[in-house]
C-alpha positions in Angstrom: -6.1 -23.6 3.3 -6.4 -23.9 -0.2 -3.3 -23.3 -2.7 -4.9 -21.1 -5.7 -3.1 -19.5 -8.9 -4.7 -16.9 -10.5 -4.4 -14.9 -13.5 -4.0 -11.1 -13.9 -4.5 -9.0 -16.5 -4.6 -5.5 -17.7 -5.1 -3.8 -21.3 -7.1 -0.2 -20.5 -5.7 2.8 -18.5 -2.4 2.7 -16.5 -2.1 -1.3 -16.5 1.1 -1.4 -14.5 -1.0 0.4 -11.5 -3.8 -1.6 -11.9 -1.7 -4.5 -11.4 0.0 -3.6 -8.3 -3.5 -2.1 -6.7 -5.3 -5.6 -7.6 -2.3 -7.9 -5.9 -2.6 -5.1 -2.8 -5.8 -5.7 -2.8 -5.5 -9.5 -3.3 -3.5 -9.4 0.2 -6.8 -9.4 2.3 -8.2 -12.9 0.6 -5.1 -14.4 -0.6 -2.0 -14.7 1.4 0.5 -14.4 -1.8 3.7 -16.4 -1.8 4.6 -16.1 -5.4 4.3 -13.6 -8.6 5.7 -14.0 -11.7 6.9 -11.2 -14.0 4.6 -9.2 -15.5 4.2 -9.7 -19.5 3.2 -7.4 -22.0 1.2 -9.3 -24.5 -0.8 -9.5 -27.7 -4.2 -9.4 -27.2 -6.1 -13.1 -28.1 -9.5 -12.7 -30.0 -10.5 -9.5 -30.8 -7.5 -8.1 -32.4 -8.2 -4.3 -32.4 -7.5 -3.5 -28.9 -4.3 -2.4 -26.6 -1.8 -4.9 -25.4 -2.2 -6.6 -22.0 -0.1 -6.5 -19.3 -0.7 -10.2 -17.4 1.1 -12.0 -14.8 0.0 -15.1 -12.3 0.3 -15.6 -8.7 0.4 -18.5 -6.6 -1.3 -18.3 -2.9 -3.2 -19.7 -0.2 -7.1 -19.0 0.6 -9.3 -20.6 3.0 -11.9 -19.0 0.8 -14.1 -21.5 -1.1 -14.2 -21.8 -4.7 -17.1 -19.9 -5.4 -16.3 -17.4 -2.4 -12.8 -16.8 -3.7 -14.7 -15.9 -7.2 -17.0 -13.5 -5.9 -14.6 -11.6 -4.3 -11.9 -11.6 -6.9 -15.1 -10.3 -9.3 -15.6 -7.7 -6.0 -11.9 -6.6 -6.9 -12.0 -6.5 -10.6 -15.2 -4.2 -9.7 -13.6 -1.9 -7.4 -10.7 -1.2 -9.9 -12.9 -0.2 -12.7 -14.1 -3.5 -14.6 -17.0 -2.6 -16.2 -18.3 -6.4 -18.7 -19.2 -4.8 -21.8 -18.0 -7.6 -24.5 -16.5 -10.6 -24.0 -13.1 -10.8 -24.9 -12.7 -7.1 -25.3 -10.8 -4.5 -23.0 -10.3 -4.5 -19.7 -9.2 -2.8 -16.7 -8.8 -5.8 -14.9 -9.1 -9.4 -15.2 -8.6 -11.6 -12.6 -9.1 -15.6 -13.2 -9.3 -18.7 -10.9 -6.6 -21.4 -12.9 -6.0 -23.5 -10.4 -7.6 -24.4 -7.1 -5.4 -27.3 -5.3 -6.0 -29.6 -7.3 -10.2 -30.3 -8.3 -12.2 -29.6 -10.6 -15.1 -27.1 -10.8 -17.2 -26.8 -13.4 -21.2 -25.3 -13.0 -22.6 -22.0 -15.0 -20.5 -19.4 -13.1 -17.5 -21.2 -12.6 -15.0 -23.3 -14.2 -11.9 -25.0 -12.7 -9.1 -25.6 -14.3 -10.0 -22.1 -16.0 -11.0 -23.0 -19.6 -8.3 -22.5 -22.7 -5.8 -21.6 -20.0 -3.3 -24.3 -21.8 -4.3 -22.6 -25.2 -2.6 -19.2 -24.0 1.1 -18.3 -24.1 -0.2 -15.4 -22.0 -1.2 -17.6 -18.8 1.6 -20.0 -19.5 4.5 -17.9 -19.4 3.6 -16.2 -16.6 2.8 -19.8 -14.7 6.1 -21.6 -16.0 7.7 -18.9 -14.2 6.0 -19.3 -10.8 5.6 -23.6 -11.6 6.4 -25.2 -14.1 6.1 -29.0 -12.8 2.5 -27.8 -12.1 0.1 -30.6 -13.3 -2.8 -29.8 -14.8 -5.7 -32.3 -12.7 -7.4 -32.6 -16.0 -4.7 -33.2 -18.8 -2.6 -35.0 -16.5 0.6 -32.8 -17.7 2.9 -30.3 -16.3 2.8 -26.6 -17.3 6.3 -26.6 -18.9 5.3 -29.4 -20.6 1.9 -27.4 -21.7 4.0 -24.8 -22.8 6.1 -26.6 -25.2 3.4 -28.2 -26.6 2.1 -24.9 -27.5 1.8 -23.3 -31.2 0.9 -20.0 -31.5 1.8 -16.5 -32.6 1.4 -14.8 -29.2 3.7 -12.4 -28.3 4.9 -12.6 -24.8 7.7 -10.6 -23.1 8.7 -9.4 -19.7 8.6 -5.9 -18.5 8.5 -5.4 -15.5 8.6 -7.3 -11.7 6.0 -6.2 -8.9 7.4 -6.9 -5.5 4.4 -9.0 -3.1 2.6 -6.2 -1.3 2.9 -6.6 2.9 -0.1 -8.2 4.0 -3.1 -6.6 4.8 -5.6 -8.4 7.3 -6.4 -11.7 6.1 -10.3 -12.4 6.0 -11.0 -16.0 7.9 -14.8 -17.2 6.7 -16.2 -19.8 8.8 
């Protein structure tokens, strides 16, 4: 079994629902042992758009890399992603950050998730769930990460989702 954290995030229709469906629906790949508050934040990049709701989770998968992708792709999906623009709104957004501790990087897939340690919106969320996390690739822990950090992001705590009961867990062979 494989520990993962992931990112979640939300900026179009009811975000708070979204949320809680995706982590339901998370239950069947992921057995969840941690959440972190959810966050309402200030979109990053294109500007004109709602705010995001994000939070991260910590779990265990005996999913593969890529396998844990397409299904989490097979979730956003399901809940109404449609991939117009990059950057731009979104029902839901789930990303790969962490997956024990490799590295993964190919066209469709890259492990530690890319400008994760350049967003107060994956950071704050993380911090909460581990902060003495360390990154495989920068050698430094998430708190640390977070300090570091300069930016004009808007973070702040809204709301906490309880970790949905289980639903049955999917063993690939």
């Amino acid at each position: 079994m494989a520990t993962v954290y992931l990112s979640l995030g939300s900026n179009v229709g009811d975000r708070l629902a979204v949320l809680r469906r995706a982590l339901q629906e998370l239950q069947s790949i992921v057995h969840i042992g941690k959440v972190s508050s959810v966050f309402e934040t200030t979109p990053v990049g294109i500007q004109n758009q709602g705010n995001f709701l994000n939070m991260a989770v910590c779990g265990t998968t005996s999913l593969g890399p890529e396998e844990l992708m397409n299904a989490l792709l097979a979730i956003e999906k399901s809940l109404g992603r449609v991939r117009e623009n990059q950057g731009g709104p979104r029902t839901l957004d789930i990303d790969i950050l962490f997956y024990d501790h490799i590295t993964w990087n190919d066209a469709n897939l890259r492990i530690p998730h890319p400008r994760y340690n350049q967003r107060l919106f994956v950071l704050a969320p993380l911090c909460q769930i581990n902060e003495q996390l360390i990154c495989p690739v920068l050698q430094k822990s998430m708190k640390t990460l977070r300090m570091e950090l300069n930016t004009q992001e808007q973070v702040v705590p809204v709301a906490q989702l309880p970790i949905p009961s289980p639903k049955p867990y999917i063993e690939t062979n």
